[in-house]
C-alpha positions, 0 to 999 in steps of 0.5 A: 201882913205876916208872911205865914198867912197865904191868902187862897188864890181863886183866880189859878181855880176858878175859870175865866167868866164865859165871853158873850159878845152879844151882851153889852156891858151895861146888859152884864152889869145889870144881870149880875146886880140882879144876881146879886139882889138875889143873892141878898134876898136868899141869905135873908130869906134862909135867916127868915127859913130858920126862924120859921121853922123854929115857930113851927116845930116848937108849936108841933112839940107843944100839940104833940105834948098837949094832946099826949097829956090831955090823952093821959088825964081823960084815961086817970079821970074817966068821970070829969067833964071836959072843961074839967079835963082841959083845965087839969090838962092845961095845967098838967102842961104847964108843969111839964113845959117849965120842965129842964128836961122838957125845954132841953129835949125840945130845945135841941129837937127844934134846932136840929130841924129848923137849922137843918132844913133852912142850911139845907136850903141856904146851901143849895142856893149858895152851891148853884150861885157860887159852888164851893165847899165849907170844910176845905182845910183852914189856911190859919195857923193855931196861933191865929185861932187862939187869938181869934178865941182872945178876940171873941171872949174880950168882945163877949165881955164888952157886951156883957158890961154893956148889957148890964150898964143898960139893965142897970140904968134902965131896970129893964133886960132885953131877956127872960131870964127864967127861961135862962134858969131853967135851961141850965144845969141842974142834978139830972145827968141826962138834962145836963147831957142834952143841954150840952149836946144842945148848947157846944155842939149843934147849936154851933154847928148849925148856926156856923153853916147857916150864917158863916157859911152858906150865908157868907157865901152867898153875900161875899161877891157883894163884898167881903166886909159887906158879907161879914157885917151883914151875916153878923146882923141877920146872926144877931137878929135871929136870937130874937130877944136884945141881949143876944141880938147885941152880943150876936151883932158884936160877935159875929163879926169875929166869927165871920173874920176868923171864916174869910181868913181861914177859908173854912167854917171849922175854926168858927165852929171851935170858936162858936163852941168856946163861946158857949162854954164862956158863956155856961161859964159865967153864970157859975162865976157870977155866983162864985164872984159876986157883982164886983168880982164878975165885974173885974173878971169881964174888964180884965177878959176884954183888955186881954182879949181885945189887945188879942183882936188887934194884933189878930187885924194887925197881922192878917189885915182887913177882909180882902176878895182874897178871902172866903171860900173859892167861887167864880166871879161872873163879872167885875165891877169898877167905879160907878158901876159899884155904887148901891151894891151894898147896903142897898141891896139889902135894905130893899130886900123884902126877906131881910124885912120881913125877918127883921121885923118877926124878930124885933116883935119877939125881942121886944115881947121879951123885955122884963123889969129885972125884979121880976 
């Protein structure tokens, strides 16, 4: 391991688990296995907070335009009937929904308050489970930073050629790519402006402190390797289409690697961020380069970039329970005690179901034939 990475240690911070002599070993264990189902079923049931509130804003966004526009159609036509109305009305709708403008001002407003109120709650449980902070000063250096950025721009590539090998296989993409199109920079400075605010800085944000963060959290005194698949899963899933739920899956374990190292969420952020640049990025360059140069471009980004994510493992080893933010373990368990703490945990709580399944429901309504 390099000798310029000093992992956190929690145990000169953390105090001693208070003694209960009256408590048996095989009591401690099975409370502490009953925290940590709940643990598992909380950071699922954040995953399933957000989703929830992304259908729920949306749908008050949607009431809320409709009733605006069906209010200015019945002022302008006083002498149509109301099937008439509605049906001009509708239509009126439908115009405007398609909208940049309107899909980035919703976009943005419905990220805000899905993602600050299912962190908000994501938080609280993670704070009175564990305790701890998200922000504490990184204990990286730049140069691990950079070859995390290597890492996740060669990862990004590998899913992008492995995306369009199955599109181009299949005839099919997991994705609505109108909705790409629409959403995407065009002539009007403040579509754009919004768009970016929405796209490199709260959707980063937001989904660093929710997944890398108070997910992680609540996760890692399962396992830290646990912690970090499990949060890139429930990540990817919550894109809710396959295209991104398997970029998701592949990223997050960068993004969730660069966290447990680092001991903060702020250069997952920055890296969430450059993501998201490459990613506006290559849609510029996939109509500068063509079929064949983007194909190039991708296979030389993926080389360097995972080359890049080897020295990166290479350097700082594999997640430890040294890593991650401070927290106080109640209890440690050994040998049998360990066995079902895992995946278990997880594949039997009814929260992470529940999401898993609204999500696949969404992905697989959002298959399109590419020439469509």
């Amino acid at each position: 391991m390099d000798n310029n990475y000093t992992p956190y240690n929690y145990g000169a911070d953390s105090p001693e688990p208070a003694e209960n002599p009256a408590a048996d070993r095989g009591t401690q264990v099975f409370l502490y296995r009953k925290k940590l189902k709940s643990c598992c079923n909380n950071a699922s049931g954040m995953a399933l907070l957000w989703l929830a509130l992304n259908i729920a804003v949306s749908m008050v966004l949607a009431i809320a335009a409709s009733i605006v526009l069906s209010t200015k159609v019945m002022v302008a036509n006083p002498d149509l009937d109301a099937a008439e109305t509605t049906a001009l009305a509708l239509e009126e709708y439908t115009a405007f929904a398609a909208t940049p403008m309107f899909l980035a001002v919703t976009s943005l407003i419905v990220v805000l308050l899905a993602g600050i109120g299912a962190f908000a709650f994501g938080n609280s449980v993670a704070k009175n489970k564990i305790g701890g902070g998200y922000f504490l000063k990184s204990r990286l250096s730049a140069k691990y930073v950079v070859l995390g950025g290597f890492a996740l721009l060669g990862v990004q590539m590998l899913s992008l050629l492995v995306q369009t090998l199955v599109m181009n296989l299949t005839g099919y993409t997991g994705y609505d790519e109108s909705l790409t199109s629409t959403l995407s920079f065009g002539d009007d400075l403040l579509t754009n402006v919004i768009i970016a605010v929405y796209v490199i800085i709260a959707v980063p944000i937001l989904e660093e402190l929710m997944y890398r963060g108070a997910a992680m959290k609540l996760l890692s005194p399962v396992n830290k390797t646990f912690a970090l698949v499990a949060t890139s899963l429930l990540f990817g899933l919550m894109h809710t289409n396959f295209n991104q739920i398997f970029n998701g899956i592949l990223v997050g374990p960068v993004f969730g690697y660069i966290a447990l190292k680092s001991g903060s969420i702020k250069p997952s952020i920055i890296l969430h961020m450059v993501c998201n640049i490459h990613g506006l990025l290559i849609d510029v360059l996939g109509q500068k380069l063509g079929d064949t140069g983007m194909t190039v471009y991708c296979l030389i980004v993926m080389v360097i970039g995972l080359v890049g994510g080897y020295f990166l493992v290479k350097s700082l080893g594999a997640p430890s329970d040294q890593d991650g933010y401070p927290y106080t373990p109640e209890i440690v368990l050994e040998g049998e005690e360990k066995k079902g703490l895992t995946w278990k945990l997880l594949l039997t709580s009814p929260t992470f179901w529940i999401f898993a399944v609204i999500c696949l429901l969404f992905a697989l309504t959002g298959i399109t034939p590419l020439d469509s």
